[in-house]
C-alpha positions in Angstrom: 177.0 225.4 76.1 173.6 224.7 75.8 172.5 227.4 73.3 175.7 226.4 71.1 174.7 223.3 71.1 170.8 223.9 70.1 171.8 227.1 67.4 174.2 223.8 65.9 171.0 222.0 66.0 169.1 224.6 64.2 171.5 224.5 61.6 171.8 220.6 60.8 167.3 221.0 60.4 167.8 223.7 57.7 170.3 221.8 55.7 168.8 218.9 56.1 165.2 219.5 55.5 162.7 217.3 53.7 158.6 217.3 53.6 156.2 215.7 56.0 154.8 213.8 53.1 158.3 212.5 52.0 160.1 211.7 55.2 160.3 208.6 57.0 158.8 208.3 60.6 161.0 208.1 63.7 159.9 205.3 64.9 160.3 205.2 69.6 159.8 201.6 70.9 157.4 201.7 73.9 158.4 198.2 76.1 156.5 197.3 78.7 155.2 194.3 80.4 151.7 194.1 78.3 152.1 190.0 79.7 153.2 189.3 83.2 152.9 190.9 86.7 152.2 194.7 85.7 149.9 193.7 83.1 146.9 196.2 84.6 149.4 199.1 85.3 150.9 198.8 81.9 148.5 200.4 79.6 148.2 203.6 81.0 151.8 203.8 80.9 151.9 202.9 77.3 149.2 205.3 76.6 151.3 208.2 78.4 154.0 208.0 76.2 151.1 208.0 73.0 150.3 210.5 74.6 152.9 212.7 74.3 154.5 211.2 70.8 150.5 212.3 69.7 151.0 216.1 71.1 154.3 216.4 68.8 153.0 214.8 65.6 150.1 217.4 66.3 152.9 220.2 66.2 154.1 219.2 63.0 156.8 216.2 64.2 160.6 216.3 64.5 163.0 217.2 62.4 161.5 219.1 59.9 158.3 217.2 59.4 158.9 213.9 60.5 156.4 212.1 62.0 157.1 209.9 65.2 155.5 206.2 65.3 155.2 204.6 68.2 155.9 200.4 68.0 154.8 199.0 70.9 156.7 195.5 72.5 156.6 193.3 75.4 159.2 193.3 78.0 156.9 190.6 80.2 158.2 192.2 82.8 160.2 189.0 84.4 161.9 187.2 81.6 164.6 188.8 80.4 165.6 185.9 77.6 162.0 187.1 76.2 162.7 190.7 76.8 166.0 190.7 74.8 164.5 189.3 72.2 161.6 192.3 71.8 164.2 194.6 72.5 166.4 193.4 69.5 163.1 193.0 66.8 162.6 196.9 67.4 166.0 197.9 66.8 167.1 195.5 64.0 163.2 195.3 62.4 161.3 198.1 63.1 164.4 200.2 63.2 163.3 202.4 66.7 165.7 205.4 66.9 165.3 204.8 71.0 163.4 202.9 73.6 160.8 204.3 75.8 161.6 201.4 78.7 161.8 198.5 79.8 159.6 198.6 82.7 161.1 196.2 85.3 164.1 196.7 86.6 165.4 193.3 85.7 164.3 193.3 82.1 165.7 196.7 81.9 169.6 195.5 82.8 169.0 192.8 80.1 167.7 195.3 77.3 170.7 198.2 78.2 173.7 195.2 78.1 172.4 193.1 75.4 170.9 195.6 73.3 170.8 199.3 74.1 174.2 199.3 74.5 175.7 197.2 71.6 173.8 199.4 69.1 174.1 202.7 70.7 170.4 203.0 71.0 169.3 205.5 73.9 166.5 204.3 76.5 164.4 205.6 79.0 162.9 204.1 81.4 159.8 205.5 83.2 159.7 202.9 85.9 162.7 200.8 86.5 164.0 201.4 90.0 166.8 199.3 91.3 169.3 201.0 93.1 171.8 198.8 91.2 171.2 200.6 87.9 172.4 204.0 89.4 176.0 202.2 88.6 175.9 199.9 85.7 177.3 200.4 82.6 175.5 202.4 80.1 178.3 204.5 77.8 175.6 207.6 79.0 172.5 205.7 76.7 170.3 204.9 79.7 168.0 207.4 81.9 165.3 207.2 84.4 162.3 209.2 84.6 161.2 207.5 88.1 163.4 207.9 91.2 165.7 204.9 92.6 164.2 202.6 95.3 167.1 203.7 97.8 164.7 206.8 98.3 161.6 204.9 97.9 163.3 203.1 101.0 163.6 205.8 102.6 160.1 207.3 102.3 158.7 204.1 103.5 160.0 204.4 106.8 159.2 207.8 107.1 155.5 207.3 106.7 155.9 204.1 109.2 158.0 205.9 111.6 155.0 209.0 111.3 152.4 206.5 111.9 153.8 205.0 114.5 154.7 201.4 113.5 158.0 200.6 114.6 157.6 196.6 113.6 157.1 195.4 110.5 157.3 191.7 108.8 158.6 191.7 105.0 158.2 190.1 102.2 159.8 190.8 98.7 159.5 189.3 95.0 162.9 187.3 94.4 164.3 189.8 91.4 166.5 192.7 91.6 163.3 194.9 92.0 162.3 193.2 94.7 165.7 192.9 96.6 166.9 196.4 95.9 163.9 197.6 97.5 163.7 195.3 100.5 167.8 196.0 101.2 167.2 199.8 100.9 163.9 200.1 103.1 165.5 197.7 105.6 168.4 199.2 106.2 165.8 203.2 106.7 163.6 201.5 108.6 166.4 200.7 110.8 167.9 203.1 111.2 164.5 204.9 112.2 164.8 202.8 115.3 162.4 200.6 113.6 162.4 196.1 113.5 162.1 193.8 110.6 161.2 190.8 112.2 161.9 188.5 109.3 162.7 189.5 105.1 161.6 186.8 103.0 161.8 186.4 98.8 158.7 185.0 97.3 158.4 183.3 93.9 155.9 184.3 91.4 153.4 182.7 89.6 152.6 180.2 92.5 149.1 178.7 93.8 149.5 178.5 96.9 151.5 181.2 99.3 150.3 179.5 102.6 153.8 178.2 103.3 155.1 181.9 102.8 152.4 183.6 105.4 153.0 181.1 107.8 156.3 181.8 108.2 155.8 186.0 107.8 153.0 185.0 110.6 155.6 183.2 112.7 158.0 186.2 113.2 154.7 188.8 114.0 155.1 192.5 113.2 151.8 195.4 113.4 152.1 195.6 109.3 153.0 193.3 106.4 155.0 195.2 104.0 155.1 193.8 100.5 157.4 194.4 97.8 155.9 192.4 95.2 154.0 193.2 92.0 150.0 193.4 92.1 149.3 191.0 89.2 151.3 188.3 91.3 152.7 187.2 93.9 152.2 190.1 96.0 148.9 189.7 95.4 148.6 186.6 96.7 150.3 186.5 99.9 147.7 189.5 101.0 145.4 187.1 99.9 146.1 184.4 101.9 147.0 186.6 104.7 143.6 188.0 104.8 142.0 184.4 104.2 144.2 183.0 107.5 143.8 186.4 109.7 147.7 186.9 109.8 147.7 190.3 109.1 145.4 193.0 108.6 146.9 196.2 107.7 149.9 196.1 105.0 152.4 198.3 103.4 152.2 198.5 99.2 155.1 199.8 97.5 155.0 201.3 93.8 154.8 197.6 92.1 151.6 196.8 94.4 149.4 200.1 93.9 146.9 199.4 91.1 142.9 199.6 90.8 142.9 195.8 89.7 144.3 195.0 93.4 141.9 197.4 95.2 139.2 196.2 92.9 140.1 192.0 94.0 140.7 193.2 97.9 138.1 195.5 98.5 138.0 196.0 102.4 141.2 193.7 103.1 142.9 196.9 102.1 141.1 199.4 104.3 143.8 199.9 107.2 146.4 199.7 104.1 149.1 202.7 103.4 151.4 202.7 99.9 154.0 205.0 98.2 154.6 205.5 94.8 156.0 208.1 92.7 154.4 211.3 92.5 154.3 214.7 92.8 151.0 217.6 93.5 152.4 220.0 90.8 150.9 222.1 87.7 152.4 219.7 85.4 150.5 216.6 87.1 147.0 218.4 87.1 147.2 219.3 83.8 148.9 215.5 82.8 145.9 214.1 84.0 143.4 216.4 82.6 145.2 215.5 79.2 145.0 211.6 80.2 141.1 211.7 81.1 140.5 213.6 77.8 142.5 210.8 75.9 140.2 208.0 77.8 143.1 206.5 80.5 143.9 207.3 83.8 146.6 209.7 84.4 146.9 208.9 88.0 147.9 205.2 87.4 151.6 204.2 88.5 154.2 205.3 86.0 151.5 207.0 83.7 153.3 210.7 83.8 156.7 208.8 84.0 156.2 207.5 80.6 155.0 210.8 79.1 158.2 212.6 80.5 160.4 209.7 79.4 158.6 209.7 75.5 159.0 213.1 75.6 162.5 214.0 77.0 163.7 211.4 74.2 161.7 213.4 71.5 162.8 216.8 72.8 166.4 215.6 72.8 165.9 214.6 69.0 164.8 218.2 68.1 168.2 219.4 70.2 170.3 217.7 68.9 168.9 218.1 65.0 169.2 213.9 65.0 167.8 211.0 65.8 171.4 209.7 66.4 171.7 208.7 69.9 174.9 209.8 71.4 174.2 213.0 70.4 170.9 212.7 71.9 171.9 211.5 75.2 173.9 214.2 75.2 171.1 216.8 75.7 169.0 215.0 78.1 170.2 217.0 81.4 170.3 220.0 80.2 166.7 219.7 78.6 165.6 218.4 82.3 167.3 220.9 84.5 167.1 224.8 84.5 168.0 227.2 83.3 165.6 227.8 80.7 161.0 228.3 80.4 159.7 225.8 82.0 157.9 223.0 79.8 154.4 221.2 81.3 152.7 218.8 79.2 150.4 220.1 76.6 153.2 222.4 75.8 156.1 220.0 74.2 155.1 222.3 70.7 155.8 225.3 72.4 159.3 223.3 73.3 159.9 222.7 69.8 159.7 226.0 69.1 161.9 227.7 71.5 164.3 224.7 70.5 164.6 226.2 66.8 164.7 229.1 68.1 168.5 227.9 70.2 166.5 228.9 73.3 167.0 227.1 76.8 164.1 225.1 78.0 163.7 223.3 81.3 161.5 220.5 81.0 159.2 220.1 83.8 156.4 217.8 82.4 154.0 215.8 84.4 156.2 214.6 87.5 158.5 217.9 88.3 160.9 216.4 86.4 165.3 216.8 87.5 168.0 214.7 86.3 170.1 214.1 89.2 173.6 212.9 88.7 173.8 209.0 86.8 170.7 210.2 84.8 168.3 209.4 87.0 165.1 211.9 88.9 165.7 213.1 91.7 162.3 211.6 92.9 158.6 212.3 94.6 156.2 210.2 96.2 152.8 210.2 96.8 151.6 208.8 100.0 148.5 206.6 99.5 145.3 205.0 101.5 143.0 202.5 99.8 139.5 203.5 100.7 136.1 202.9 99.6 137.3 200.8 96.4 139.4 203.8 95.3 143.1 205.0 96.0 143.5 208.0 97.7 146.4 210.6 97.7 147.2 211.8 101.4 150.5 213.3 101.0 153.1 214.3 99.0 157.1 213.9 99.5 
């Protein structure tokens, strides 16, 4: 099906040629929370996706020559009112062909119901991960480059259980991020044999979280483990933990792991473990020897997400001999699975190629990349300590 599919493709650029000096751009919206609580992880993410929109313009674009423009918005991260609105200027303004986005879970409902969706516009996120997006709506126009939190969940516990904490306290930001993740790591640590002794929202953007660790203090536990973001409110309450001696060791999920947050905590984080998404392949050694050489980190939370997400979208253009995107959602799994050479970063050219030429591909990229079923990864973690002002990889899962 596939190579019908891509020799169709093949066709549809022949007939439809035009020069690189004539064409118009395709033009991939990149929103992400430049404002708000992920405002330090966000660049790197944005610059991942450059990244790999650069490493096709230097092929010779899409389509025949077209060159692919990225227009950058901002999804705040938290306000979805706001986040609608960015989402409809690049689609009825700068005329995007998809979205590389939003980050937040939240936002990214909003965007897919109010505006992917009514104007068939494909998105990807590279970082939303609500387990209730695995179910929603999305007429096959939404994907996920970064695992849902009901396995994030689950890997937390493991590296508690493996450590030997079997009594936590937990606190989560009050949004759909935050309460996905606290319901699914709840209910694995659990069933690990392990205790929550209390689960308790927190509001960002507040002063003062004394209130919020006296309570988490209250109910005890051997770890704090915080579901929060690191620009915020997360932030805070390990703050104030630290400043009161209520805990000393804590647990940072995917929205907490950030230099800025090592950098403002220093040794408060020493006895510290996180998880975010991850993996120890070729195609992340070679990402981030591409990121360093473009001046960003390509360690950074979501960084190889976003390439893989910019460049699945791309790929699925040159498939599908369109920037149209039903007809680009429908390559998306087969361009992510096998069968088909394998595709790392610094090789999306080489992709392009074999494309044209109606061979398979399976596109690997930066984060061992697999579509599972509702479009999303399959997912792999990295395991984290926070040492000596820098965060270091332990383990992979």
């Amino acid at each position: 099906m596939k190579k019908i599919l891509l020799a169709s493709a093949a066709t549809a650029l022949v007939a439809g040629a035009v020069s690189a000096q004539d064409a118009d751009p395709v033009r991939i919206g990149i929103i992400l929370g430049f404002t708000g609580p992920l405002e330090s992880i966000t660049p790197a993410m944005a610059a991942g996706a450059e990244l790999a929109i650069a490493e096709v313009n230097e092929a010779g674009g899409l389509l025949e020559g077209r060159m692919v423009e990225p227009v950058r918005a901002d999804s705040t991260c938290i306000d979805s009112a706001a986040a609608t609105a960015a989402a409809e200027r690049l689609v009825t303004t700068d005329g995007v062909a998809a979205i590389m986005g939003a980050d937040c879970s939240g936002v990214t409902g909003a965007i897919l119901q109010n505006v992917a969706r009514p104007n068939g516009v494909l998105m990807i996120s590279p970082s939303a991960t609500s387990p209730g997006l695995t179910d929603a709506e999305d007429d096959n126009l939404f994907f996920r480059t970064a695992p849902s939190d009901a396995r994030q969940g689950v890997v937390m516990a493991e590296v508690l259980q493996e450590r030997g904490i079997t009594e936590v306290a937990l606190t989560y930001t009050n949004n759909d991020y935050g309460q996905g993740l606290a319901d699914a790591f709840t209910a694995a640590f659990e069933e690990t044999g392990g205790t929550v002794t209390i689960s308790a929202s927190h509001e960002d953007g507040k002063a003062d979280y004394s209130a919020e660790v006296g309570a988490l203090a209250s109910a005890g536990g051997e770890m704090l483990v915080v579901a929060g973001y690191t620009d915020q409110g997360g932030k805070g309450i390990i703050q104030n933990a630290l400043d009161v001696g209520a805990f000393d060791a804590f647990f940072l999920p995917d929205g907490m792991v950030g230099q800025v947050i090592v950098d403002e905590l220093g040794s408060g984080l020493e006895t510290s473990v996180g998880t975010l998404p991850g993996t120890d392949s070729a195609g992340a050694e070679t990402f981030q020897g591409l990121a360093t050489e473009a001046g960003f980190d390509g360690t950074g939370a979501y960084a190889g997400e976003s390439y893989d997400a910019a460049a699945l979208m791309m790929l699925g253009m040159a498939a599908a001999g369109s920037t149209d995107s039903a007809a680009v959602s429908a390559t998306i799994m087969d361009l992510a699975n096998a069968p088909g050479e394998e595709i790392l970063p610094g090789q999306l050219g080489r992709a392009l190629e074999l494309i044209a030429a109606g061979e398979d591909i399976d596109y690997v990229g930066a984060t061992a990349v697999e579509l599972i079923e509702g479009g999303e990864s399959a997912g792999n973690f990295r395991e984290v300590e926070f040492t000596d002002g820098s965060i270091e990889t332990v383990n992979f899962r």
